[in-house]
Backbone as CSV, one residue per row, in Angstrom:
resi,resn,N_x,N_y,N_z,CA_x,CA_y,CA_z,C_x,C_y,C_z
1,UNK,0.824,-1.194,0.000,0.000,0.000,0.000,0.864,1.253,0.000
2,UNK,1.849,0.873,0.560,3.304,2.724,0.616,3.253,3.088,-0.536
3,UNK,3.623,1.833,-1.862,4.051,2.046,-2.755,3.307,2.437,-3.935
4,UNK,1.761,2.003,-2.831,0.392,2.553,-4.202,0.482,4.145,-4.087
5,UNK,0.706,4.583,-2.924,0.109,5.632,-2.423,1.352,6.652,-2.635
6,UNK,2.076,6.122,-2.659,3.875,7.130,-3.121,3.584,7.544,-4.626
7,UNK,3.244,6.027,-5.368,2.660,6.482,-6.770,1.770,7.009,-7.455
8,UNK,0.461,7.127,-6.065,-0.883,8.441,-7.059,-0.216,9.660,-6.038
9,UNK,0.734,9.776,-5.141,1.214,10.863,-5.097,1.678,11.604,-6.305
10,UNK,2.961,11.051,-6.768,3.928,11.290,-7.752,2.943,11.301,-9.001
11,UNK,2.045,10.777,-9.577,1.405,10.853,-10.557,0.477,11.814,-10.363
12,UNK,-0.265,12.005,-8.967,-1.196,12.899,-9.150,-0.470,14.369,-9.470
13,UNK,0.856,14.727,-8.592,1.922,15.937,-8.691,1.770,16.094,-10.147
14,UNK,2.020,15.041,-11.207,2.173,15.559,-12.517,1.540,15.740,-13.064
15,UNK,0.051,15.237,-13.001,-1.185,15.328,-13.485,-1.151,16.559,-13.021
16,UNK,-1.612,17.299,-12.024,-1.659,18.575,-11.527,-0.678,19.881,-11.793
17,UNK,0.842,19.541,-12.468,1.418,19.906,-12.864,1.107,20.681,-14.433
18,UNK,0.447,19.509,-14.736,0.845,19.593,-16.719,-0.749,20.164,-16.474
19,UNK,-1.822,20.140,-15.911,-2.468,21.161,-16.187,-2.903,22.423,-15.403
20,UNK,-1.887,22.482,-14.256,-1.799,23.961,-14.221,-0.797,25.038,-15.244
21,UNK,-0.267,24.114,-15.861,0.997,24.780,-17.307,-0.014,24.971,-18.036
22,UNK,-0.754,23.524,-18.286,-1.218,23.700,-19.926,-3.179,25.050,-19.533
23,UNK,-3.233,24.765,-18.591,-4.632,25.296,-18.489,-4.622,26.586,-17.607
24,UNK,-3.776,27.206,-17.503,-3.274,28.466,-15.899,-4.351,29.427,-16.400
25,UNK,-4.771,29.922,-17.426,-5.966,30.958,-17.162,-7.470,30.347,-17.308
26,UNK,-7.663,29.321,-17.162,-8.847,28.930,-16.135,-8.845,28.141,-15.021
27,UNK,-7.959,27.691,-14.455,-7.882,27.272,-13.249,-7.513,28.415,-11.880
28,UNK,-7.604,28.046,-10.658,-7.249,29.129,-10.063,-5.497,28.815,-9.616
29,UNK,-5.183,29.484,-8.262,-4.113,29.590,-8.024,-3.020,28.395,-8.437
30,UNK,-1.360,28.106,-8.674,-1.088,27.198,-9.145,-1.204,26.098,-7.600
31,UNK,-0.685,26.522,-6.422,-0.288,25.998,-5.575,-1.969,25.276,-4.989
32,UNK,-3.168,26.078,-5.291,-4.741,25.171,-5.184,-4.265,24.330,-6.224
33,UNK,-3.956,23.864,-7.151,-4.497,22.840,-8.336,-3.223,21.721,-7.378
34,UNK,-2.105,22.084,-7.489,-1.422,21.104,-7.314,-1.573,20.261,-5.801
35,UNK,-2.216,20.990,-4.402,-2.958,20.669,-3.639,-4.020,19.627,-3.887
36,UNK,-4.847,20.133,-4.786,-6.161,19.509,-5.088,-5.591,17.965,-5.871
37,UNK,-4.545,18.045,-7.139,-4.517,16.651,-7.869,-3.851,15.917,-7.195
38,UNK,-3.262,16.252,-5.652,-2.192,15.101,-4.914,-3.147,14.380,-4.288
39,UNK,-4.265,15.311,-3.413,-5.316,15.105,-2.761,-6.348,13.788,-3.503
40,UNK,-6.435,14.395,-4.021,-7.223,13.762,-5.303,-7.192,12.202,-5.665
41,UNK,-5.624,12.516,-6.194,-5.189,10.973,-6.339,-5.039,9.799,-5.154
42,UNK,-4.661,10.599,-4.114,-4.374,10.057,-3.068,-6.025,9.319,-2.629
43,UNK,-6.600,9.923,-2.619,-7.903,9.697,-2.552,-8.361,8.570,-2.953
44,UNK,-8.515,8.685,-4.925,-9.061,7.993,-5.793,-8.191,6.697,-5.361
45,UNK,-6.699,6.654,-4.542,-5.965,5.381,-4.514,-6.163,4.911,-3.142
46,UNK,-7.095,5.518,-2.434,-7.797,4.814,-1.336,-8.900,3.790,-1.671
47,UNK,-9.442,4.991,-2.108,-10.813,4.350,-2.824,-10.955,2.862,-3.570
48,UNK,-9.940,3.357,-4.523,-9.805,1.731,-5.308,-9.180,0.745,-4.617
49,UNK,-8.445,1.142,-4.296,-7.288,-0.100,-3.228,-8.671,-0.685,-2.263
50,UNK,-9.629,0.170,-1.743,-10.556,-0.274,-1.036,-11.374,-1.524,-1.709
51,UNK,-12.270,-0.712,-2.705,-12.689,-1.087,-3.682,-12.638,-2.464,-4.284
52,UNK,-10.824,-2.788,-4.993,-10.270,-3.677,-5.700,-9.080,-4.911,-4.604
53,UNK,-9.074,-4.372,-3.561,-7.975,-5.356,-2.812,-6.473,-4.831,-2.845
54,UNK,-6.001,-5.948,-2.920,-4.683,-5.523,-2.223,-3.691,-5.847,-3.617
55,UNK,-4.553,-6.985,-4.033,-3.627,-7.664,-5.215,-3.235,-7.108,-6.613
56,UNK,-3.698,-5.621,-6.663,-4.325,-4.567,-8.282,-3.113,-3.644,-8.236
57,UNK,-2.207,-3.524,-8.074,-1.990,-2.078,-7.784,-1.803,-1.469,-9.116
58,UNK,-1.340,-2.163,-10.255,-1.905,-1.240,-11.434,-3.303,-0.060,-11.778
59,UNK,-4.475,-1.565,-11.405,-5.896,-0.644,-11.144,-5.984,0.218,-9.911
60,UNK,-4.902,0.050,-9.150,-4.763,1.261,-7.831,-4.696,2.781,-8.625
61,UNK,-3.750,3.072,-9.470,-3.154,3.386,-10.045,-3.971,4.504,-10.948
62,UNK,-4.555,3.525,-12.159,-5.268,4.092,-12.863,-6.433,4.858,-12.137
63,UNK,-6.981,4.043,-11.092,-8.166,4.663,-10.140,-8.041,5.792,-9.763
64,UNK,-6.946,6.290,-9.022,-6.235,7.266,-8.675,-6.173,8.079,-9.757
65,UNK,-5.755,7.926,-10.697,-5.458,9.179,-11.812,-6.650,9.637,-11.991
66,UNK,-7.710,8.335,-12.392,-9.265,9.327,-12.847,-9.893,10.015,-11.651
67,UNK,-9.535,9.657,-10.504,-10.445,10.288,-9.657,-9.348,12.092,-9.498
68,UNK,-8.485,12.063,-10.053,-7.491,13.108,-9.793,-7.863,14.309,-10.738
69,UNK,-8.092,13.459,-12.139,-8.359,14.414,-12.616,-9.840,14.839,-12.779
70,UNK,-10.949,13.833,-12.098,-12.177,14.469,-11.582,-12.000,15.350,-10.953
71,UNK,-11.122,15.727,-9.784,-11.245,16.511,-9.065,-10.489,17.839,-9.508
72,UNK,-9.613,17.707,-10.764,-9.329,18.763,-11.214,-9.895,19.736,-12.344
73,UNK,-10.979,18.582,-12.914,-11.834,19.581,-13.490,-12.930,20.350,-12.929
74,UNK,-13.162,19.854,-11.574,-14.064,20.655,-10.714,-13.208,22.379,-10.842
75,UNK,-12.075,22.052,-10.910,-11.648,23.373,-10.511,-11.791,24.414,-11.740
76,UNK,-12.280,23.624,-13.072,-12.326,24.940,-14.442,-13.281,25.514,-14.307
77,UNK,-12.540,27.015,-14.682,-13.479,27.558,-14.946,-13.706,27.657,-16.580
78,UNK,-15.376,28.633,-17.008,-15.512,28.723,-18.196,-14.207,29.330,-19.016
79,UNK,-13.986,29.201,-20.696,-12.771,29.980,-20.927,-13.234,31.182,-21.090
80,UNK,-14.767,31.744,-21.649,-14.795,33.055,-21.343,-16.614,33.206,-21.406
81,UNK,-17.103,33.931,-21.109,-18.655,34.534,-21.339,-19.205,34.363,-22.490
82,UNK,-20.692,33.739,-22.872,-21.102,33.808,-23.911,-21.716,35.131,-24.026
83,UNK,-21.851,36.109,-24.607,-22.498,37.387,-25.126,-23.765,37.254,-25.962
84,UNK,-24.923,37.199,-25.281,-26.191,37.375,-26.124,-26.363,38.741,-27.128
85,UNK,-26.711,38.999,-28.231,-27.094,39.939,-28.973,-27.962,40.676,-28.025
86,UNK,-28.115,42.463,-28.368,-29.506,42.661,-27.397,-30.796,42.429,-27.878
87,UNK,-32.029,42.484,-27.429,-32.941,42.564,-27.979,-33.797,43.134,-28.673
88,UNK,-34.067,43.640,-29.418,-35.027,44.861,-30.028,-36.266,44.547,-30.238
């Protein structure tokens, strides 16, 4: 279990990494995102390890990533306002 949980660390860090680079003007602060995808993963690699047993740690793994980056799209925002025409 150290070694599930060392690894949706380290994976969630990069997941959270590459899209506070690739996505920084709709997400908020960098140091919230990268909080949120360690959290996240760490999480999602509770969850599954719960979930799946002891014997998966690949599907530990993957579990962890999707639940990481569930929790990092909670954090987008829109990329900008839709503008209605006015009315006449």
């Amino acid at each position: 279990m150290f070694w599930e949980a060392l690894g949706s660390v380290v994976l969630g860090f990069a997941l959270s990494w590459a899209a506070a680079h690739r996505l920084a003007d709709r997400l908020p602060s960098r140091r919230t995102v990268l909080g949120a995808g360690v959290l996240g993963t760490l999480f999602g690699a509770l969850i599954t390890h719960a979930a799946l047993g002891p014997g998966y740690p690949l599907g530990t793994l993957l579990g962890a990533v999707a639940v990481g980056a569930v929790v990092l799209s909670l954090l987008l925002r829109p990329a900008r306002r839709l503008r209605r025409a006015p009315q006449t």
